[in-house]
N, C-alpha and C positions, 0 to 999 in steps of 0.2 A: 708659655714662659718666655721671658726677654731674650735669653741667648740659648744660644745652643751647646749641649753638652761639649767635650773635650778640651784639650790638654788640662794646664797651668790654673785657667781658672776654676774648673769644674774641683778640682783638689780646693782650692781658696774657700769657694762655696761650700763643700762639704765640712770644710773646718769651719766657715759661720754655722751653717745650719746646726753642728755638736754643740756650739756656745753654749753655757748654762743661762744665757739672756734669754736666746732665740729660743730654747727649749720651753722657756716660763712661756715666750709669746705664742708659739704650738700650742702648748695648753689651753690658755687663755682662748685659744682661738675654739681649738676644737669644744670646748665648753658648750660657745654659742649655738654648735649646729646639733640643737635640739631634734632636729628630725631624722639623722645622718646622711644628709645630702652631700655633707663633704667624709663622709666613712672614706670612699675610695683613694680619695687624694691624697698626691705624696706632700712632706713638707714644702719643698718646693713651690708645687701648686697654688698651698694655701698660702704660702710666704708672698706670691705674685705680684699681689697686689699694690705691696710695699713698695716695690721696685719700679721707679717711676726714672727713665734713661734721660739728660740732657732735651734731646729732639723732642719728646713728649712735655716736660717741664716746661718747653718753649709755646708747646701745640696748645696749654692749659689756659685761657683766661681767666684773668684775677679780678673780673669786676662781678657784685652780683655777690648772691649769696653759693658758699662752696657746694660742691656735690657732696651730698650724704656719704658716697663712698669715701672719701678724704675724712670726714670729721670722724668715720667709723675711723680708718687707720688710725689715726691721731689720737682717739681711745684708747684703741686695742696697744697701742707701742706705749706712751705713759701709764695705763695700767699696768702692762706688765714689767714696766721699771718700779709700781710701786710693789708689785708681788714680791721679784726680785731683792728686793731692799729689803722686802718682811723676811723673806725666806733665808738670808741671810745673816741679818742682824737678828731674828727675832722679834723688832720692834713693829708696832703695828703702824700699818702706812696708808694712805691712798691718795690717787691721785687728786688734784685739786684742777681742771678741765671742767667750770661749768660756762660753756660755750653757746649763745642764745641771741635770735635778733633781737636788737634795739629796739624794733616796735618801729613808732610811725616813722620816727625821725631818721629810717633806714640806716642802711650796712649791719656789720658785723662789732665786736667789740675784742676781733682780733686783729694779727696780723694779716697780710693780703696774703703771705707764703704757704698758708693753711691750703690754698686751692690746690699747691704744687708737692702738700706732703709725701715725703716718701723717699727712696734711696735709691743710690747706682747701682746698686751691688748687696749680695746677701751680708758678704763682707762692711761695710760700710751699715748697715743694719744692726750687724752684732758687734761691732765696733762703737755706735753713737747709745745704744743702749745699756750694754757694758760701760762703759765711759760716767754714764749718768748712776749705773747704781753701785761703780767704784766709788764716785765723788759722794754721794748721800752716804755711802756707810763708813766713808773716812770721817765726814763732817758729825754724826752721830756718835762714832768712838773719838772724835775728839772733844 
């Protein structure tokens, strides 16, 4: 895990980790580990990987095709804003990430930030997610 538990923020984090965002992306997440590899792990753990600090963001290179781990995040987080969006409104959602190389003509047919997805903070995690499926369900009931 990025920081170490106590004071101020460890309270912050535990009020992200209860978000009903971050709870869909728990889900979502533990779904995948069909073997229970991740059975022991606390949220936290699994949440980890999200958490991508300044320093590291800088360590990342953007050229080339992204590491599989980013593309998975970049799944897993828009999936679970469209769950979210379902589970809220009702209405049926999914994400739209169909993400694939060009073929010969190389690169990708995204942005280069994709290399660096991921968040400061559990807080900032349940904040940019929340955020996405307040605006979809305002724009739906509007």
């Amino acid at each position: 895990m990025p920081h170490a538990p106590g004071g101020p923020a460890v309270n912050k984090d535990d009020e992200a980790l209860a978000s009903p965002f971050v709870k869909c992306l728990l889900r979502l997440i533990r779904t995948q580990d069909s073997f229970g590899l991740w059975e022991g792990n606390s949220d936290a753990e699994l949440l980890g990987e999200f958490i991508i600090t300044k320093q590291q963001q800088c360590a990342i290179p953007f050229g080339g095709d992204p590491d599989p781990d980013a593309l998975w995040r970049l799944d897993m987080f828009y999936t679970a804003v469209a769950l979210a969006i379902e589970e809220r409104s009702g209405a049926s959602t999914s994400p739209i990430i169909g993400m694939k190389p060009l073929g010969a003509s190389g690169g990708w047919s995204f942005y280069r930030d994709v290399h660096r997805f991921g968040f400061e903070t559990f807080r900032k995690l349940a904040e940019a997610g929340t955020k996405l499926v307040d605006d979809a369900t305002a724009a739906t009931e509007a």
